[in-house]
C-alpha positions in Angstrom: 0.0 0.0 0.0 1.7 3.6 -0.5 2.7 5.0 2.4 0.8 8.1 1.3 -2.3 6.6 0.8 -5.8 8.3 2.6 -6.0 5.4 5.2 -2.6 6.1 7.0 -2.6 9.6 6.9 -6.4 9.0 8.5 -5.1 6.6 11.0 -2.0 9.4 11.8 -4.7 11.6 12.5 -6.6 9.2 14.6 -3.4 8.1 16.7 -2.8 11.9 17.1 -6.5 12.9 18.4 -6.1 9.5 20.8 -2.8 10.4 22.2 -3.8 14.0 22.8 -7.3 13.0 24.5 -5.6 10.3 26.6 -3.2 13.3 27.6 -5.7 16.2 28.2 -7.7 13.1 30.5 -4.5 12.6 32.6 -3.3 16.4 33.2 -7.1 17.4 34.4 -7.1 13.9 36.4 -3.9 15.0 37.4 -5.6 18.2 38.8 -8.1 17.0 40.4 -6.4 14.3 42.1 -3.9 17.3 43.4 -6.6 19.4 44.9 -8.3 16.4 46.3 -5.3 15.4 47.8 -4.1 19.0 49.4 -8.4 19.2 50.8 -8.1 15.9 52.3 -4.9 16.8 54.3 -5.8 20.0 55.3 -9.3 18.9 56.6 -7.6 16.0 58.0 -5.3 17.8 59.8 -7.7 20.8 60.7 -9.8 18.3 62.2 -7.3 16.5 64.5 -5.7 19.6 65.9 -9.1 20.3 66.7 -9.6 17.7 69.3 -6.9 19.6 71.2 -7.6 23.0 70.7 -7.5 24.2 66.7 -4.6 25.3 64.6 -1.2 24.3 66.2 2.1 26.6 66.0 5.2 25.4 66.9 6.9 28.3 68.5 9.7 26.4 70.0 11.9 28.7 71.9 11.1 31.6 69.5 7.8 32.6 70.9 7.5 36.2 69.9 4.1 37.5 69.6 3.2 38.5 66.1 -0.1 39.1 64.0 -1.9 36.3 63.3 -1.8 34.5 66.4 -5.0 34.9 68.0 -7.1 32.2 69.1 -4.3 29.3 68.1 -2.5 26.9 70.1 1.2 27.5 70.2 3.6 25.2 71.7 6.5 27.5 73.3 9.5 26.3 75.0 11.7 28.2 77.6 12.0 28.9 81.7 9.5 31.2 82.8 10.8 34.0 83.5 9.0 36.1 87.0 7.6 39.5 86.3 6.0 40.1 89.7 7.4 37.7 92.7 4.4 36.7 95.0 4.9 37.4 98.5 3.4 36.2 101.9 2.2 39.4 103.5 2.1 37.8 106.8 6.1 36.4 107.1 7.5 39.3 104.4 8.7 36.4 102.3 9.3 37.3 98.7 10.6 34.2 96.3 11.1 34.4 92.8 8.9 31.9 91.4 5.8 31.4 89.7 4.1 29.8 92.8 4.5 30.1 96.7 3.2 27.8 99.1 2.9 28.1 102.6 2.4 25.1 104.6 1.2 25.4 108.4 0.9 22.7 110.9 0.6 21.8 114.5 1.6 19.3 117.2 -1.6 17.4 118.1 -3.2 14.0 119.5 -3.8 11.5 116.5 -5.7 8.6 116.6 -4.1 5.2 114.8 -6.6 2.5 114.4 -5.4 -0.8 114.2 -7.5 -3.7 113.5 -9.6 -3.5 117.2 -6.9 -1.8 118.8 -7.1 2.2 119.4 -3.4 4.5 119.8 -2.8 7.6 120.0 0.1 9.6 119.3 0.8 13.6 119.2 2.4 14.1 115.5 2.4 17.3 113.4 -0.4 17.4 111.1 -1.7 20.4 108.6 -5.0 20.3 109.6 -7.4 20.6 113.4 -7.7 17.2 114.1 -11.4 16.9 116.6 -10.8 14.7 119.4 -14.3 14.3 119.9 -14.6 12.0 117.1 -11.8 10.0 118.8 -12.6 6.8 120.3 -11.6 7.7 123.2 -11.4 11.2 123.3 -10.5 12.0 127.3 -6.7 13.2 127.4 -6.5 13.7 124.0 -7.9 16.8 123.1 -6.5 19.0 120.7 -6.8 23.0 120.5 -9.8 24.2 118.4 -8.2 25.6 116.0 -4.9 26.9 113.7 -3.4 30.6 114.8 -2.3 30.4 110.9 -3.7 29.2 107.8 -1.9 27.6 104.7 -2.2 29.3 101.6 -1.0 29.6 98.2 0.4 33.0 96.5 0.8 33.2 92.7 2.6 35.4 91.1 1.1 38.1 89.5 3.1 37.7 86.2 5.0 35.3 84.9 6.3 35.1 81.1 7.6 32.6 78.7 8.8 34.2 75.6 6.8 37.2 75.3 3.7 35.2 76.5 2.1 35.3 79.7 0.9 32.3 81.6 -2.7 32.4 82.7 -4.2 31.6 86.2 -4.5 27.7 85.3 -1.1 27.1 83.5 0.8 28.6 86.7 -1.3 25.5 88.6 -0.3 23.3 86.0 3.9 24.1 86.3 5.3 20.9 87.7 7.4 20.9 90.3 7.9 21.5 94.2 11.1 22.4 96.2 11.4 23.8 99.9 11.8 27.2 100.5 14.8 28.2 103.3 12.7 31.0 105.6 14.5 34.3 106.8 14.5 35.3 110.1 15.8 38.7 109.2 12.7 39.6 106.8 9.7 38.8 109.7 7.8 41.4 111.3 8.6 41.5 114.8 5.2 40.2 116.3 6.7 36.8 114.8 10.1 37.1 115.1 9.4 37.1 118.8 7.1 33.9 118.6 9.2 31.8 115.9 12.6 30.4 115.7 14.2 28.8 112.8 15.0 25.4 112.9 16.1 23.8 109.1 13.5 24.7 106.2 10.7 25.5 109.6 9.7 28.4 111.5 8.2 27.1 114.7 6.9 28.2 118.2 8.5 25.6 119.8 10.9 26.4 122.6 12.8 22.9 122.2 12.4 22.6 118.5 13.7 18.8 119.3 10.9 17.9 121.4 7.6 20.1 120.3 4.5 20.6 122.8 0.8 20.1 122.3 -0.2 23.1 120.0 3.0 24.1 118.9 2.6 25.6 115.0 5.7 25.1 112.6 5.4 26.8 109.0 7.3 26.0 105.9 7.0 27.2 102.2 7.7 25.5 99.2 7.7 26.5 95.7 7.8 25.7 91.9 10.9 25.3 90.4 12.3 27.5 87.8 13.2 24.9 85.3 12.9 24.5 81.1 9.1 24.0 80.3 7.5 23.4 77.1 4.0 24.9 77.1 1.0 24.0 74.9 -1.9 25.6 74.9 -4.2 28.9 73.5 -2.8 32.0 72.3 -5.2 35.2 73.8 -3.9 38.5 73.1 -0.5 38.0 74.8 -1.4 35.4 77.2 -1.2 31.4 77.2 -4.5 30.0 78.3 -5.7 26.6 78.3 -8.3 25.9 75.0 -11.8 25.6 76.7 -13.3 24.0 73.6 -10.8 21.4 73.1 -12.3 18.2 72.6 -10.0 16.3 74.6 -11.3 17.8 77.6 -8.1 19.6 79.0 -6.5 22.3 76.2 -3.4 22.4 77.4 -0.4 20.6 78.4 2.7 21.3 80.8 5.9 18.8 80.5 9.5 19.5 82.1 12.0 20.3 79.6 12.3 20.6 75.4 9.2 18.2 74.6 8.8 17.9 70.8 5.4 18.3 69.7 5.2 14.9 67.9 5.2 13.8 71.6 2.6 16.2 72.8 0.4 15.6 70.3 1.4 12.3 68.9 -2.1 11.9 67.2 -1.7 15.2 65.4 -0.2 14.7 61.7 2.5 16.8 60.4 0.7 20.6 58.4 0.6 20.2 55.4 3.1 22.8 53.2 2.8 24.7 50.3 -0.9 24.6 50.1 -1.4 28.0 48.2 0.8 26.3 45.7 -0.3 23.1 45.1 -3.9 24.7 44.5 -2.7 26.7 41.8 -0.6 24.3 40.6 -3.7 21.4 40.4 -5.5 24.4 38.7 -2.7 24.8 36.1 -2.6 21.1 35.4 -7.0 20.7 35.0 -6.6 24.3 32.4 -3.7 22.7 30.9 -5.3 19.4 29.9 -8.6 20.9 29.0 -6.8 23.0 26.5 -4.9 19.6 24.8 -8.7 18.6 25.0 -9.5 21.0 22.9 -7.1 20.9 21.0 -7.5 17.1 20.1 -11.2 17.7 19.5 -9.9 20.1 16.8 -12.3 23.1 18.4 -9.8 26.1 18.7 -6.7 27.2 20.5 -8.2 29.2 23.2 -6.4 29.1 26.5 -9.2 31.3 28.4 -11.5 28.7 27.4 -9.1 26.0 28.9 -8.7 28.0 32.3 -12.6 28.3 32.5 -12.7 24.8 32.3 -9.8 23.9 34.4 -10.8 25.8 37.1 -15.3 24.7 37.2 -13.4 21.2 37.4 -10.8 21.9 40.5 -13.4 24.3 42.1 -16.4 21.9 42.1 -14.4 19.0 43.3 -13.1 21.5 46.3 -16.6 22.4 46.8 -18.1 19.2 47.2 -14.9 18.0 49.6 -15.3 21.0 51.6 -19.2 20.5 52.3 -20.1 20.1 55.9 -16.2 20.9 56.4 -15.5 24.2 56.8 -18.4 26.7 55.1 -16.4 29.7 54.4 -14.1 27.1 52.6 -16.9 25.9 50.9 -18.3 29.3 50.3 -14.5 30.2 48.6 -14.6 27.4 46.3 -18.1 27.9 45.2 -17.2 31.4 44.2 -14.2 29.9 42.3 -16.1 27.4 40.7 -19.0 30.3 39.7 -15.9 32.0 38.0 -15.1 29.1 36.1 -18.5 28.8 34.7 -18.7 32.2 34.0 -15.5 32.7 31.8 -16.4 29.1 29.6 -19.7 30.0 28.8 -17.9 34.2 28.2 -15.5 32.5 25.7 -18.0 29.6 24.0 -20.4 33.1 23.5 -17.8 34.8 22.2 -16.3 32.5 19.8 -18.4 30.0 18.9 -17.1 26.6 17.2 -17.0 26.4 13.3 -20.1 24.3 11.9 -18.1 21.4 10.3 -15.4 21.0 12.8 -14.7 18.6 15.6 -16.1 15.1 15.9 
């Protein structure tokens, strides 16, 4: 057969048109299965980092407060630094750290029970102990009640980074060490009824050998140490995330605690979103236009991009739905722009009676 004869230049032609087609299916499948891809890990990840609070940022030991931070949870690593010391008004103690505890207890009757048998021993304990409810309460009694009260004294402000922890994070710093009292610092209506004996102040004479109703006070308080802090970032300050759906919003660990290990649930972000969106757009245009093309209609790249984008934006739109409805709402407007400039250039320049198959 000549090589020039009508059938092979027709089946050139047809191989051409196939090859093209099978091309323009797999850039705009290409494009599709892009944005599809980039929805499903965003939603997937927007939707896990919601059980503990909502977007994550992983401030690290960087935590500098910028725009855009509001209302997401930030994992920030460094030693709280103390603003404002808390004092104890009543012994003129001021420590420098985030929490201050003052302990208070006194020597009194306690009563051990022991299978039938009934003891009793004097002990210090940190709270009035009723001798009443004893067993056998006659030479046992205790005094009514405490001269002091323990108490806790937080300090006012206390930073990490340029953050500052809330009420309920300064609870949540791990932690205790004892606190050495001063005799030098206490007003003299106490310096005249304690003495210092080790990390106490009692009103013991004997310190060795306390009395019924003597009072010993001791402080303790959290540790300045490394911390890594996750948790809500409102205005400047950290705060737990009361919406989180894992019931806490927040989380306090000693030391440099990555966030894999915080969060080990929580996938990793996914990157260059922006750029895979336009680029899953670029592919769908691209292989409409070698659609086109192989259909023999025109060469019209505006077409192509109309087309290109109603596919990418009404796949996003449908993956979006019941997601995330200004998502949703964004797509749909893409989507409407899509339709808009195909049916503009179809108007415009409509396709040659006689051509295409």
């Amino acid at each position: 057969m000549p090589r020039d004869c009508p059938m092979t230049l027709l089946s050139a032609r047809d191989m051409r048109s196939l090859v093209l087609h099978v091309v323009g299916v797999l850039l705009m499948f290409a494009g599709i299965a892009l944005i599809a891809i980039t929805a499903h890990s965003v939603i997937s990840y927007r939707m896990i980092s919601g059980r503990h609070g909502g977007e994550t940022m992983d401030l690290g030991g960087d935590a500098i407060l910028q725009a855009g931070q509001h209302g997401r949870m930030a994992r920030v690593v460094s030693t709280p630094r103390v603003i404002e010391p808390p004092t104890d008004p009543d012994f003129n103690l001021r420590v420098n750290t985030p929490r201050l505890i003052r302990h208070v207890e006194m020597f009194q009757w306690r009563e051990l029970h022991f299978s039938n048998d009934y003891t009793y021993e004097l002990d210090w304990v940190d709270h009035p102990l009723d001798a009443e409810h004893f067993r056998h309460p006659g030479g046992h009694a205790n005094p009514p009640s405490f001269p002091l009260a323990g108490k806790e004294f937080g300090a006012p402000r206390v930073q990490m980074g340029d953050f500052n922890l809330s009420a309920e994070l300064l609870q949540a710093l791990p932690g205790l060490e004892p606190v050495k009292p001063d005799m030098k610092t206490l007003p003299p209506n106490l310096a005249a009824s304690f003495s210092a004996n080790g990390d106490y102040l009692t009103t013991s004479a004997e310190p060795a050998n306390p009395r019924l109703g003597d009072v010993r006070v001791s402080w303790e308080q959290v540790p300045l140490q490394q911390l890594t802090v996750f948790a809500r970032v409102d205005s400047d300050h950290l705060v737990p995330a009361a919406d989180a759906q894992d019931g806490k919003g927040y989380d306090v660990q000693i030391g440099d605690v990555a966030l894999i290990n915080l969060l080990p649930d929580l996938p990793s972000p996914p990157e260059y979103v922006f750029v895979r969106r336009i680029a899953a757009l670029l592919l769908a245009s691209i292989g409409a236009f070698v659609l086109l093309v192989a259909r023999n209609r025109r060469h019209d790249p505006l077409l192509a991009l109309g087309l290109g984008t109603l596919a990418v934006g009404a796949v996003s739109s449908v993956l979006w739905l019941g997601n995330d409805a200004l998502m949703m709402g964004g797509w749909l407007l893409v989507t409407a722009a899509g339709i808009g400039l195909s049916v503009w250039r179809l108007r415009s320049h409509p396709p040659r009676a006689g051509i295409g198959r």
